[in-house]
C-alpha positions in Angstrom: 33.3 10.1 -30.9 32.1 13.0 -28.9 35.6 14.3 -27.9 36.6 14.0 -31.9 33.3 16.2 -32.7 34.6 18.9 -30.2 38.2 18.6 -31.2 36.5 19.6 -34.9 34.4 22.3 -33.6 37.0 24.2 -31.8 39.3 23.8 -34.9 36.6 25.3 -36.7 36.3 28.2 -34.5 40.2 28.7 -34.8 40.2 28.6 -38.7 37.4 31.0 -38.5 38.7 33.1 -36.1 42.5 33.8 -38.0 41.1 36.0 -40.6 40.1 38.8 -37.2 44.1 39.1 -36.9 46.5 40.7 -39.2 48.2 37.6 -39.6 49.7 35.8 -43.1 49.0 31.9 -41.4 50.9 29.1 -43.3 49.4 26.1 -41.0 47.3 25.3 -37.6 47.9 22.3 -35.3 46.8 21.6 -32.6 48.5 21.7 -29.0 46.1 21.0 -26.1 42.4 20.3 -27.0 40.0 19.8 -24.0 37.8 22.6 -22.6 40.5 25.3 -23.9 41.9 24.3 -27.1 45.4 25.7 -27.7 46.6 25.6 -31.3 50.1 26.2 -32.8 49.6 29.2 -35.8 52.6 28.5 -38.2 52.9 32.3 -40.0 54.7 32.4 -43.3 57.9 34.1 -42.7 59.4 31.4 -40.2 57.4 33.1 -36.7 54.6 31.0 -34.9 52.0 32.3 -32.6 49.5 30.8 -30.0 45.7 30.9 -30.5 43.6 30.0 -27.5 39.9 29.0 -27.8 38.0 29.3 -24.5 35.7 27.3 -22.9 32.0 28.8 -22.4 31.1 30.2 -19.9 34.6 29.8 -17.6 35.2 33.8 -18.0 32.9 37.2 -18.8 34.3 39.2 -21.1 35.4 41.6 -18.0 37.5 39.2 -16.4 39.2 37.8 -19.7 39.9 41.5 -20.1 41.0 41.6 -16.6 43.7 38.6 -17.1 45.3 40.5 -19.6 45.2 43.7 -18.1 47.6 42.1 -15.0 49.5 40.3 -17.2 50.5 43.9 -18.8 51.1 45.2 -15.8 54.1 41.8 -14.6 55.2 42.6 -17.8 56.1 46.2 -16.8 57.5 45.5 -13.6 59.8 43.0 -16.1 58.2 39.4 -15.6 57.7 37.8 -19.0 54.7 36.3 -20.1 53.1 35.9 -22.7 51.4 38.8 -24.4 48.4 39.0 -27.0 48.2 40.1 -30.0 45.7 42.5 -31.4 43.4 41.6 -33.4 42.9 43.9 -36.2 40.1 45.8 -34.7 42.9 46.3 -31.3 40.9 43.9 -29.3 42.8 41.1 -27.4 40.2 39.0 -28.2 37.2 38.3 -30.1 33.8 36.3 -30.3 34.0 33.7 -32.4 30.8 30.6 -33.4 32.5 27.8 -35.8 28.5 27.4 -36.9 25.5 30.2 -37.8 23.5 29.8 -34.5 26.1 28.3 -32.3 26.9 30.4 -29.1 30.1 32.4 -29.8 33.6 31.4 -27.8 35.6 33.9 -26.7 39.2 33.4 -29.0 43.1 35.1 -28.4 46.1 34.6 -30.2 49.7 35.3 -28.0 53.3 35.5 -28.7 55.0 32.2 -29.3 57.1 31.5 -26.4 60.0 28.9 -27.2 61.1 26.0 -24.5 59.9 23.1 -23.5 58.1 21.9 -20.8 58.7 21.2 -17.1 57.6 17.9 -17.2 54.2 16.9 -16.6 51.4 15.6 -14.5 51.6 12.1 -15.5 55.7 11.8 -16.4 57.0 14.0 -13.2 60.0 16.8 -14.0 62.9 14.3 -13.8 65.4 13.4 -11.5 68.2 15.7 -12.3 67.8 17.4 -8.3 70.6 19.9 -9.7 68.2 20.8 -13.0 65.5 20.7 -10.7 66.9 22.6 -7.2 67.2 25.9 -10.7 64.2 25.2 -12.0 62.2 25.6 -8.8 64.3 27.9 -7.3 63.3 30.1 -10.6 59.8 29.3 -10.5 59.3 30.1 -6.3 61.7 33.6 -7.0 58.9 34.5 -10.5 56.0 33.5 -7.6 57.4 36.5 -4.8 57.6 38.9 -7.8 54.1 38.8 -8.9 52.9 38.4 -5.4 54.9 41.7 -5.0 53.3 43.3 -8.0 49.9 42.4 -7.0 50.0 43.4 -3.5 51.6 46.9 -4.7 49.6 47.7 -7.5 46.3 49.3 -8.1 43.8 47.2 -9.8 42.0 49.7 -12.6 37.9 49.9 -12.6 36.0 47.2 -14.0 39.0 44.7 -12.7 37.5 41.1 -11.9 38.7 37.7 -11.6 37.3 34.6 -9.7 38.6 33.9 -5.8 40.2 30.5 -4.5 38.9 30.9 -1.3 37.4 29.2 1.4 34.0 29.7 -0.6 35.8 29.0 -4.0 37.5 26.0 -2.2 35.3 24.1 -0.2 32.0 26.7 0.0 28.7 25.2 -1.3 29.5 25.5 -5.3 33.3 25.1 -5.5 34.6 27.0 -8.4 35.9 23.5 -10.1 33.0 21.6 -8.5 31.1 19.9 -5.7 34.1 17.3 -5.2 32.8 15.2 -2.5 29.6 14.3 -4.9 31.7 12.4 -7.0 30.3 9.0 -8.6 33.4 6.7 -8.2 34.2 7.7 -4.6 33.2 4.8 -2.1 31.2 5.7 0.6 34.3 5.5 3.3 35.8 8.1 0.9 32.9 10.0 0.6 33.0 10.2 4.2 36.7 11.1 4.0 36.0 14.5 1.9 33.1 15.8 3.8 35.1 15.6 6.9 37.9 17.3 4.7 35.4 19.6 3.5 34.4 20.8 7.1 37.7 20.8 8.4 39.0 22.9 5.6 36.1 25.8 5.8 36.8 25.9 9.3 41.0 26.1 9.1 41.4 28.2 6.0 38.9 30.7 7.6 41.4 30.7 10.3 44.5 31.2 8.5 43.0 34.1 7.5 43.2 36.5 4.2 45.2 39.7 4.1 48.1 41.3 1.8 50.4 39.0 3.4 49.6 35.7 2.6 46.6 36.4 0.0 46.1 38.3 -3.5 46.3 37.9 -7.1 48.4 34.8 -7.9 48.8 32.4 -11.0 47.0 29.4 -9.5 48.3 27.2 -12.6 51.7 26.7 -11.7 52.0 23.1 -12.9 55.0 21.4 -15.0 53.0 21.4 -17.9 52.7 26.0 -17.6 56.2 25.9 -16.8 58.3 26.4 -20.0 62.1 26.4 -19.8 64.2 27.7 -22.8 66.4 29.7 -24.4 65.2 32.9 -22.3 65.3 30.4 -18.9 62.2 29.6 -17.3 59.0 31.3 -18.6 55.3 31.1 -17.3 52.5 30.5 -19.7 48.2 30.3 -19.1 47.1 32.7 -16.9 43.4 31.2 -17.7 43.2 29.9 -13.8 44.4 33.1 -12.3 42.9 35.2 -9.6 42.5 35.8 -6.1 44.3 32.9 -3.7 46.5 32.5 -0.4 50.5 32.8 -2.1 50.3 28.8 -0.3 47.8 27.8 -2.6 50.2 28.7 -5.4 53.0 26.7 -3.9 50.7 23.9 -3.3 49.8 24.1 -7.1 53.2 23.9 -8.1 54.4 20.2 -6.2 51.2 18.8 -6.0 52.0 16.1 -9.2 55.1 15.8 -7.7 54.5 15.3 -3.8 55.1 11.2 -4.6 58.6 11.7 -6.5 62.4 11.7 -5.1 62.6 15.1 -6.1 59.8 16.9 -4.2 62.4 17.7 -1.1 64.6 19.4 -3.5 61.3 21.3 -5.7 59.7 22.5 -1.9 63.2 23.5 -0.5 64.3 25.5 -3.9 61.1 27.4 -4.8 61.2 28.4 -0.9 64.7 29.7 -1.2 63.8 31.7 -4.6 60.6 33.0 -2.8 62.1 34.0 -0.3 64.9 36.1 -2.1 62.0 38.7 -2.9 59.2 37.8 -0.3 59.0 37.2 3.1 57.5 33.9 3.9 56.9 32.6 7.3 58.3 29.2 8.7 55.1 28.9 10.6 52.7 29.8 7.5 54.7 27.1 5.8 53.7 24.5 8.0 50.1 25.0 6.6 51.1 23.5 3.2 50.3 19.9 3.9 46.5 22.2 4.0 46.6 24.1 0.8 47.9 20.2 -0.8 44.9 18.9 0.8 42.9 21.4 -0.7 44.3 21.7 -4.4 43.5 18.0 -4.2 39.9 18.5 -3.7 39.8 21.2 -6.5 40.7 18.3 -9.0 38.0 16.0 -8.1 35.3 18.7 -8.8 37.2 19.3 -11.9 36.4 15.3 -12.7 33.3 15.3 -11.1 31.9 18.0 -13.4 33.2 16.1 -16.7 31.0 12.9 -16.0 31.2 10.4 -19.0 34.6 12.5 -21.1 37.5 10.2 -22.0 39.8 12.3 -20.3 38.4 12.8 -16.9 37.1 8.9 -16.9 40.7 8.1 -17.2 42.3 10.4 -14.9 39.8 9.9 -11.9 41.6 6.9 -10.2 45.1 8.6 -9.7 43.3 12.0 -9.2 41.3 10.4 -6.1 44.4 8.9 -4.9 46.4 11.9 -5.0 43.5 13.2 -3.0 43.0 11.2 -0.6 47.1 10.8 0.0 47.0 14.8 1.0 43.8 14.6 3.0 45.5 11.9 5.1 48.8 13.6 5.2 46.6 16.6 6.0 45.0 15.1 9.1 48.2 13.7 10.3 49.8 16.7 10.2 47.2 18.7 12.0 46.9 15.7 15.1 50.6 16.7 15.3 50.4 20.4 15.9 
């Protein structure tokens, strides 16, 4: 009941929102509905567009300003994403309240971008390892170019966006949440993710964070953000980016696929694209199996902060067993070193 009574509120937001754009809208439907609600904007004429309603609180104004300020900039070094639309008063978004009273949401509309999905999270990207060695291949080669126009460009005034970092990670208030203070863990795997925790602070501080293996990155890079179509393979929701290690990204992108036959194909492909535009060490690429460990932990504060929604409630077993899969893999690997 509650999740319907959001679903309604945010569609009330978006109706109310529409009239801000110079837009003639023929129909709304809905695409994705959980914190962000994404809704499909049918225009009369044939064209579609995207409208995005954000969840509070998850971005100041300065730093939703900020993601579409770099995402102007990757499109003028030639990656395509998606770019907003201006509202009629040449914002690229506005403050919205479905209700007099109600605290306002921050609302964009975007360019329709056409394609379907990569797969996603729960139904993997197929087994096709030819469809699959392009697709990554793509994906890893569209990673190096923005991690090449981040590390050359300069960031205007004002520019802000939130850091996955050791503090953002695994520091005292984790951007997504204080993972290892989740209710359903059992106490051996509560004990599992505070050792994970400790080891992870300590490790990722010693990897280090320079222009080389850290900047701006996507941080979202899963199947379902992943669009291939008639233009080829496309990136959408920029909503997570900000400042990460480049592994982090890479970890992003196979982590829902570590567990299916194509994952040697997806890491060896996106490596080989990467690598056509960035360099990327053999001996930084060992550290994957701890950027995996640590994605993991990001979702677990994501579930851990959503105590008692449909959604999470249903997602938390797999999610902890993802988890703990890459925490073990994670210690194995560093015994071995």
């Amino acid at each position: 009941m509650e999740a319907e009574r959001q679903a309604e509120q945010l569609r009330r937001i978006a109706i109310a929102a529409l009239p801000l754009w110079p837009l003639d809208v023929a129909d709304v439907t809905p695409i994705k509905v959980r914190e962000n609600a994404v809704f499909a904007v049918q225009l009369r004429g044939g064209a579609k567009v995207a409208l995005r309603v954000h969840r509070l609180g998850y971005h100041s104004d300065d730093a939703l300003r900020s993601e579409f300020i770099w995402c102007d900039a990757l499109a003028a070094q030639g990656i395509e994403v998606p770019r907003a639309v201006p509202s009629r008063a040449g914002r690229p978004f506005e403050l919205v309240a479905a209700d007099a009273g109600a605290q306002p949401r921050q609302v964009d509309i975007f360019e329709w971008i056409d394609g379907r999905q990569l797969g996603t999270a729960e139904s993997g990207v197929g087994s096709d390892d030819a469809v699959v060695a392009c697709n990554y291949r793509t994906i890893g080669e569209l990673a190096a170019r923005m991690h090449n126009q981040a590390a050359a460009w300069k960031r205007p005034p004002g520019f802000t966006r939130h850091a996955w970092d050791a503090q953002g990670l695994v520091g005292e208030r984790p951007r997504w949440g204080r993972f290892w203070e989740l209710d359903a863990l059992s106490p051996a795997q509560r004990l599992t993710f505070e050792r994970l925790r400790t080891r992870l602070r300590k490790d990722l501080t010693a990897f280090g964070a320079d222009e080389a293996n850290y900047g701006l990155i996507h941080a979202d890079l899963v199947p379902e953000n992943v669009l291939v179509g008639p233009r080829g393979v496309r990136i959408i929701d920029f909503d997570d980016a900000g400042f990460g290690w480049h592994l982090f990204e890479l970890a992003t992108t196979l982590y829902f696929i570590r567990r299916e036959s194509c994952y040697p194909t997806a890491l060896a492909s996106y490596v080989t694209g990467y690598r056509a535009h960035r360099r990327l060490r053999d001996e930084d690429l060992r550290r994957l199996p701890m950027f995996l460990a640590a994605r993991g932990t990001t979702y677990l504060g994501w579930v851990h902060t959503r105590k008692g929604e449909p959604t999470a409630e249903e997602l938390t077993p797999a999610l902890m067993e993802l988890a703990e899969a890459a925490a073990d893999d994670y210690f194995s690997a560093a015994e071995g070193a």
